[in-house]
C-alpha positions in Angstrom: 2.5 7.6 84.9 4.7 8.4 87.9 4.3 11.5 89.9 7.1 13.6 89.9 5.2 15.6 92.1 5.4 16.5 95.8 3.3 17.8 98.1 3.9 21.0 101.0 3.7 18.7 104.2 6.2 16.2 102.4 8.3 18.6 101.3 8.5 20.4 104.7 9.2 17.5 106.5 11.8 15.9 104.1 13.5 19.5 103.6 14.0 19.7 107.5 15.4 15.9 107.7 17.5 16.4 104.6 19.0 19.6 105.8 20.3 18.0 109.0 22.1 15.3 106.9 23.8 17.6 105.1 24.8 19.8 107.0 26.6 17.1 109.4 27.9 15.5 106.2 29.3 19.2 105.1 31.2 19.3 108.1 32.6 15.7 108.2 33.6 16.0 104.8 35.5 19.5 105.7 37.1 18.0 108.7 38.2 15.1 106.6 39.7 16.6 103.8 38.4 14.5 100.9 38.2 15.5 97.7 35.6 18.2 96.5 32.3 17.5 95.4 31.0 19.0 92.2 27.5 19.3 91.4 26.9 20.3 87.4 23.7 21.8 87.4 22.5 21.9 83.4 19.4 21.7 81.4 16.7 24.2 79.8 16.9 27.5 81.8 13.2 27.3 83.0 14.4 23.9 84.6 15.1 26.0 88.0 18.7 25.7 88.2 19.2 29.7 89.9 16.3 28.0 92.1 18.3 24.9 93.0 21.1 27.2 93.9 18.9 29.3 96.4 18.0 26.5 97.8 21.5 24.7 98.8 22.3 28.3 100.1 19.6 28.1 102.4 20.1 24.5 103.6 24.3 24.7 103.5 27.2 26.8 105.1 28.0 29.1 102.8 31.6 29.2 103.6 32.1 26.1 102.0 30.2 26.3 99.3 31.3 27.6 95.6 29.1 28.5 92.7 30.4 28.7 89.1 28.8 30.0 86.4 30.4 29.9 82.6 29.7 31.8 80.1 31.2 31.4 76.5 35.0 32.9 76.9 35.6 36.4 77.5 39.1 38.3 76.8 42.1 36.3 78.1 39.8 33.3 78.2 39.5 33.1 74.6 43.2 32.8 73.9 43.8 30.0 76.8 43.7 26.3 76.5 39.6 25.5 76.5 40.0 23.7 79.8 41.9 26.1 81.5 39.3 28.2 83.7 37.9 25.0 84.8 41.1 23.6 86.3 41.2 27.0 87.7 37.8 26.7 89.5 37.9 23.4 91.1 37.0 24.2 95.0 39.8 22.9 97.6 39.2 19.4 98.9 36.5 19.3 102.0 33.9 21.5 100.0 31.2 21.6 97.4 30.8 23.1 94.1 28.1 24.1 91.9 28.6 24.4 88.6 25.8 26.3 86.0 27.0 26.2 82.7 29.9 23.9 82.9 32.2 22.2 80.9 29.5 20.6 78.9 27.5 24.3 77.9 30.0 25.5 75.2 30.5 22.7 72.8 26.6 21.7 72.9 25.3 25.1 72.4 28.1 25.2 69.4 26.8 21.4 68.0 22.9 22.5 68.7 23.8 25.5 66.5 25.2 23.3 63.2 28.7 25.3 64.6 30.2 21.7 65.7 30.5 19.1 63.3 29.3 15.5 64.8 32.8 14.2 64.8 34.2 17.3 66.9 31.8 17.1 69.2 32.6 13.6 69.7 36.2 14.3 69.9 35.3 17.0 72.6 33.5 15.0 74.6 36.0 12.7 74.3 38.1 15.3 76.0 35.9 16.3 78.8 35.7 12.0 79.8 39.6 12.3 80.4 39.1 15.7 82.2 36.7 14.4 84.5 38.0 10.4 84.8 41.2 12.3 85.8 39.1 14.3 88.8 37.2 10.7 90.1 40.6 9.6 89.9 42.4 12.0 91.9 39.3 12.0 94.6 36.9 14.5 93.6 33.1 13.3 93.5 31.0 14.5 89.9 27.4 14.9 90.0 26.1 15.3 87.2 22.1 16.4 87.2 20.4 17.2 84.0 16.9 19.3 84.5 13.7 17.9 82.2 11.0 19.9 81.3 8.6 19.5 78.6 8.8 21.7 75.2 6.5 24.0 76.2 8.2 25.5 79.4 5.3 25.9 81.3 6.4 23.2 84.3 8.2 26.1 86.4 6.8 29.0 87.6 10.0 32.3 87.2 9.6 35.6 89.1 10.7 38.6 88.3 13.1 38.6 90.7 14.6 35.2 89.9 14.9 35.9 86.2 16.8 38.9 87.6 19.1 36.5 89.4 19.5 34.2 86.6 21.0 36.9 84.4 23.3 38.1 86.8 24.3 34.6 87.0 24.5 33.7 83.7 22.2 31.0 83.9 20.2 32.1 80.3 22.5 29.6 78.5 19.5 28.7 76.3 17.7 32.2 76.2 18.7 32.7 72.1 16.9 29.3 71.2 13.7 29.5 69.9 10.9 26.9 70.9 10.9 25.9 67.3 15.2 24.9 68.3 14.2 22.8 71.2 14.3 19.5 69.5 17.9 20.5 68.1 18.7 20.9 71.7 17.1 18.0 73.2 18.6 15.6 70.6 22.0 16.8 71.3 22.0 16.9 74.7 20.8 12.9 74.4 23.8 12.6 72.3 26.1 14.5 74.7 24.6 12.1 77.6 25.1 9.3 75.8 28.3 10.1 74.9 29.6 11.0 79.1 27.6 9.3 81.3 30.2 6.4 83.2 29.7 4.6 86.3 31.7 7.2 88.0 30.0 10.2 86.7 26.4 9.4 85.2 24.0 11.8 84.0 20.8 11.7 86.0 17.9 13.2 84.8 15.7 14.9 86.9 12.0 15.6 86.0 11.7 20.1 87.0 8.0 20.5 86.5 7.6 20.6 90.3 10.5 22.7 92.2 9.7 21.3 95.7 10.2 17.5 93.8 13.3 18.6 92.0 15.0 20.4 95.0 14.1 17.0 97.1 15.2 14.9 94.6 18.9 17.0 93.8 19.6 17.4 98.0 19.1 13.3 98.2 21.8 12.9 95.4 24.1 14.9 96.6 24.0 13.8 100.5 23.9 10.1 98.7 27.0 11.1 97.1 28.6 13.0 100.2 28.3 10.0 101.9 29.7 7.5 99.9 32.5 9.8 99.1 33.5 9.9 103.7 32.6 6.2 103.4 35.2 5.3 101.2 38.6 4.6 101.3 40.5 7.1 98.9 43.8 6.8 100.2 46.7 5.8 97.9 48.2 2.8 99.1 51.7 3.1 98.8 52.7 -0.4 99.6 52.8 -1.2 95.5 55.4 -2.1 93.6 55.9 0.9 92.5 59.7 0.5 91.5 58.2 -1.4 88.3 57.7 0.2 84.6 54.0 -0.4 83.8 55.2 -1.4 80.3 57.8 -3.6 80.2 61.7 -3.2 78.4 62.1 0.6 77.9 64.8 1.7 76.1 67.5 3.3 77.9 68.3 6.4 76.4 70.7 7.3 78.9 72.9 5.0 78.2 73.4 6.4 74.8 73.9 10.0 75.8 77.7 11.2 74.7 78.7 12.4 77.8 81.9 13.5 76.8 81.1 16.2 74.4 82.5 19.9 75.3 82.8 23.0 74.1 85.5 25.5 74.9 85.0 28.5 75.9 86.0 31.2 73.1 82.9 29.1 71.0 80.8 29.1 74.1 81.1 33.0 74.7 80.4 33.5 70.5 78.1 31.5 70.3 75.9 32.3 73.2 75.6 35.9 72.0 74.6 34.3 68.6 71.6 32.9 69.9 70.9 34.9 73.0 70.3 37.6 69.7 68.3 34.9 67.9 65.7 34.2 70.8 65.3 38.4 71.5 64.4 38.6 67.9 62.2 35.3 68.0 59.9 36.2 70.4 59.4 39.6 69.5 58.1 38.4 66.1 54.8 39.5 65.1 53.6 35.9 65.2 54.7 35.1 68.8 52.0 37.3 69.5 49.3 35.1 69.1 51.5 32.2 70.6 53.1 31.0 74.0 56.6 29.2 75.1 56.6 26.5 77.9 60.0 25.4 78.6 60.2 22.4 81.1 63.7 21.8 82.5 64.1 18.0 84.7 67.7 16.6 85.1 69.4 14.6 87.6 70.7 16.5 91.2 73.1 18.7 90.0 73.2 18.4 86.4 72.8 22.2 86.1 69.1 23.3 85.4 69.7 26.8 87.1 72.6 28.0 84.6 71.2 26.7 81.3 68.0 28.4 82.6 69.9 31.8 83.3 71.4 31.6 79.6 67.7 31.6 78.4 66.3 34.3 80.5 68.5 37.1 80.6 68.1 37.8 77.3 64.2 37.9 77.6 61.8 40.6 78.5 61.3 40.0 82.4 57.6 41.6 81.9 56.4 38.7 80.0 58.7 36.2 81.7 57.9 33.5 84.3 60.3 31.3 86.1 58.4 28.8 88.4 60.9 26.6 90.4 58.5 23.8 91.2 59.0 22.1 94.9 56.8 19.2 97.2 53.3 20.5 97.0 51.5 22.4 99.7 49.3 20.7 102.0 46.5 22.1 100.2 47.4 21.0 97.1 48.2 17.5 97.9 44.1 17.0 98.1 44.3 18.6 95.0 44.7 16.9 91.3 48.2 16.8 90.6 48.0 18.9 87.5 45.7 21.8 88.8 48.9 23.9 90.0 50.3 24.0 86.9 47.5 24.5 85.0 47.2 27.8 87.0 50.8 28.6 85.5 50.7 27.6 81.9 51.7 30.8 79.6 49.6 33.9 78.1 50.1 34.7 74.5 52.8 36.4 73.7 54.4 35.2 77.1 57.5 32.3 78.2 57.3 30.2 81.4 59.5 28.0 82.3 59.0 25.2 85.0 62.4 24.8 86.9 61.5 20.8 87.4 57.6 20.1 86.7 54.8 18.1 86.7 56.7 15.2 85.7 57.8 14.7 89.8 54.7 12.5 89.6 56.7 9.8 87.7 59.8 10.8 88.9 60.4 11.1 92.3 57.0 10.6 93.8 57.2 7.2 92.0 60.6 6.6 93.6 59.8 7.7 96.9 56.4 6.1 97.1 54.5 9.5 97.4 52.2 8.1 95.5 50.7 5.0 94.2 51.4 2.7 91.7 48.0 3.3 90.2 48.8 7.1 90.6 52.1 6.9 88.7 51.5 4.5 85.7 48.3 6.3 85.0 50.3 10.0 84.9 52.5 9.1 81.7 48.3 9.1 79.5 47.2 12.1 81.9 50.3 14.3 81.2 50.6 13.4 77.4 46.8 14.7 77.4 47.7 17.8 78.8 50.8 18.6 77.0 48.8 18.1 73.2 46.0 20.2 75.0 48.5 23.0 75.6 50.0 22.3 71.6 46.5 22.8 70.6 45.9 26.3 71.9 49.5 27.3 70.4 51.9 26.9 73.4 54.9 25.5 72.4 56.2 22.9 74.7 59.8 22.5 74.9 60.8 19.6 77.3 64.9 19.3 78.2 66.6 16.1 80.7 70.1 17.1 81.7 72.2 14.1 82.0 75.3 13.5 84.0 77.0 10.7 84.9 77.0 9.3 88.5 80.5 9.9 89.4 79.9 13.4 87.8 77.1 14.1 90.3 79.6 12.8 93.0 82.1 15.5 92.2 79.6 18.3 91.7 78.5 17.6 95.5 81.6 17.2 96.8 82.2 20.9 95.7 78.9 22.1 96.6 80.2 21.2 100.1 83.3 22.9 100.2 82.0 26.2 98.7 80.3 28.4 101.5 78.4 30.2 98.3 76.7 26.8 96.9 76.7 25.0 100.1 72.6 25.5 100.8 72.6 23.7 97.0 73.1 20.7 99.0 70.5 18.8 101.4 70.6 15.7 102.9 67.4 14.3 100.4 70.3 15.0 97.9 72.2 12.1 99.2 69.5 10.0 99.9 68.5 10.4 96.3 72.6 9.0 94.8 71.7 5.8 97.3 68.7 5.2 94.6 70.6 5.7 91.6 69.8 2.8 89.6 66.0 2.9 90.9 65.9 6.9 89.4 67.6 5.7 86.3 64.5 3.3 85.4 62.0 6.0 86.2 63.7 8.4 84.1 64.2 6.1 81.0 60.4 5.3 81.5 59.2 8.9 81.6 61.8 9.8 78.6 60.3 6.8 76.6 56.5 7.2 77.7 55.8 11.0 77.0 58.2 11.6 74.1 55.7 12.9 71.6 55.2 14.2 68.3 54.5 17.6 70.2 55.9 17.7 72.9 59.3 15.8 72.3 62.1 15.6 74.9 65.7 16.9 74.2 67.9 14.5 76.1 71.3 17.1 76.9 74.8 15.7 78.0 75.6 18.1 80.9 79.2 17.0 82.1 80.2 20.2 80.6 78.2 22.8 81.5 79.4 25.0 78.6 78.3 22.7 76.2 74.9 21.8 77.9 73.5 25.7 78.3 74.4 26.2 74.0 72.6 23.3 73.4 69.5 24.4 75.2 69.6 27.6 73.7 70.0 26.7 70.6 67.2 24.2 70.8 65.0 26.8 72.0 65.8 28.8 69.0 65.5 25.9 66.7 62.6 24.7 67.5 60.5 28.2 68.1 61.6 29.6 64.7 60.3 26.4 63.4 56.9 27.1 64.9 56.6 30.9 64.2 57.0 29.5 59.9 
């Protein structure tokens, strides 16, 4: 049999040889800004892992190092989107994360348990594939290190002391399970590997009856890992043709748009009260309690986002109202995944957001402008339908507008943008680079409308040549569809 085994001497000297490596690959991976490295750390608790931990403190720079420890969902957790607190904990690019308890703990603790059908769990782990594929994809590294022990538990020797610090951790995720439940546990964690172990994110089991071989063993993956990760070339290239639909012939829906509707203005000022009252009452209704409102306004340059928006929110209670005007991301968050800064923003229960333009720049304007690759853009359309029906599944309901104008309209909105000192900063030069790619913005938006309309998350395609006519119809929308889901 092998011996996972490993004696003081070797372990002194490796420890000291795999310390230096690390630590010079911690800082070249800081100073290069690549995407974060994540370490899951899970397995029975008398694997070690509050050990493991101790150890890469003792080896690493703490300052760039983040631990994570899950428990099942506490208060505001409970009522968020599943994923949501792990979007929320992904460590800035350059550093490394541990994570105890991760992503994987709640829905095999619920399937060990008989709480979990075999087909949910499936379909969750189905989930957490996408999750992470969308992390490799956007440059972060997964580690994923399962701890074996034997059924009997006796491998790893736990003081006081560090029982003490697992607790405080919360690293007794198995402490309810008899040793009678272990072979519940065991066979369902095979399944769960089974399930999520890809070339970009195996499992690896590590044998834990002898700490000095497991620590040894973990600290080689991860500088492995760390290596590979400054090694490689994880830039997007931007030389691809990304001016072409990844699925050929859309349909081009804004050709169809009536552009000339109106409405005048005594039926505008009647019927905006109308349904300014309807929304008040709407989302003070018992039921909105226990739901949210995401309202995701994209339109061409001009086309009047800002007023129908206005119409919406001043008849809402400011204190459980978010407007988030979204602009070019940070330099921090560009060696972050895309979708992380808005999964920081989605709504509360009982609360409205609404993104003033949105995640869907990825397709839009970052696929015009070559901000990001073609890989990067044709592979959004899955990735932001997956979030959107994640967000429908915690009850947030997603309400997704395009105002459309025509390009002469556009022409004349700017023209007066220039000559009125009060809307004058509305205008920017990118503003008329953007009219010189018209036709190009046309494709990516009949793409986008034709790719992520959904059965949840449709999109409401709005004629805005009259602005009158394009707030009502927002509004009434809003109404419309939010007294549909309060039934």
């Amino acid at each position: 049999m092998p011996d996972f085994s490993l004696s003081k001497k070797d372990y002194k000297q490796q420890s000291a040889e795999l310390t230096e490596a690390l630590l010079e690959a911690q800082f070249e991976l800081r100073k290069a800004s690549k995407g974060p490295v994540l370490l899951l750390i899970s397995g029975n608790d008398l694997g070690g892992k509050a050990e493991v931990i101790h150890t890469f403190y003792a080896w690493l720079d703490n300052r760039f190092l983040n631990t994570r420890a899950f428990v099942l969902p506490q208060g505001i957790e409970k009522r968020m989107p599943r994923m949501w607190r792990y979007w929320r904990s992904l460590p800035p690019a350059g550093e490394v994360g541990f994570y105890l308890g991760s992503w994987y703990h709640q829905p095999l603790m619920a399937f060990s348990r008989g709480n979990l059908s075999a087909n949910a769990f499936k379909q969750q782990m189905e989930n957490i594939l996408r999750f992470e594929q969308l992390l490799t994809d956007e440059g972060a590294v997964l580690i994923k290190v399962w701890l074996h022990i034997s059924p009997d538990g006796k491998a790893v020797t736990t003081t006081a002391d560090q029982l003490h610090y697992q607790d405080t951790v919360a690293m007794r995720e198995w402490g309810d399970f008899s040793r009678a439940d272990y072979e519940k546990v065991r066979a369902a964690a095979q399944k769960m590997i089974d399930l999520t172990s890809t070339d970009k994110a195996p499992w690896i089991r590590i044998p834990s009856h002898d700490p000095r071989y497991r620590d040894i063993q973990i600290a080689k993956l991860l500088l492995k890992a760390m290596r590979q990760h400054l090694d490689s070339d994880t830039a997007s290239s931007t030389n691809a043709s990304h001016h072409q639909s990844y699925l050929p012939g859309s349909v081009d829906r804004l050709h169809s748009v009536d552009y000339s509707a109106k409405l005048e203005k005594d039926d505008y000022q009647d019927q905006l009260a109308h349904y300014q009252n309807q929304l008040r009452e709407l989302v003070r209704h018992p039921r909105f309690a226990r739901r949210s409102l995401l309202l995701v306004f994209e339109g061409t340059d001009a086309a009047g986002k800002g007023g129908a928006i206005r119409r919406i929110t001043q008849c809402l209670d400011p204190r459980f109202l978010r407007v988030h005007g979204t602009r070019a991301p940070t330099e921090e968050e560009r060696t972050q995944p895309y979708l992380m800064r808005f999964w920081k923003r989605v709504p509360a229960p009982g609360t409205v957001v609404v993104f003033d333009r949105s995640y869907y720049g990825r397709v839009l304007v970052e696929r015009v402008e070559g901000f990001c690759s073609a890989a990067d853009w044709q592979r959004a359309y899955g990735e932001i339908n997956d979030f959107e029906q994640q967000l429908q599944k915690s009850n947030t309901l997603v309400i997704k507008f395009w105002l459309a104008i025509t390009e002469e309209e556009q022409l004349a909105r700017f023209q007066a943008r220039d000559q009125s000192p009060l809307k004058r900063h509305k205008l920017t030069e990118e503003d008329w680079r953007n009219r010189q790619q018209w036709s190009t913005y046309q494709k990516a938006i009949n793409d986008m409308l034709e790719f992520t309309d959904t059965k949840q998350a449709p999109w409401h395609v709005i004629a805005a040549e009259d602005k009158r006519h394009a707030r009502m119809q927002t509004l009434k929308v809003v109404c419309d569809s939010l007294r549909t889901a309060l039934k």
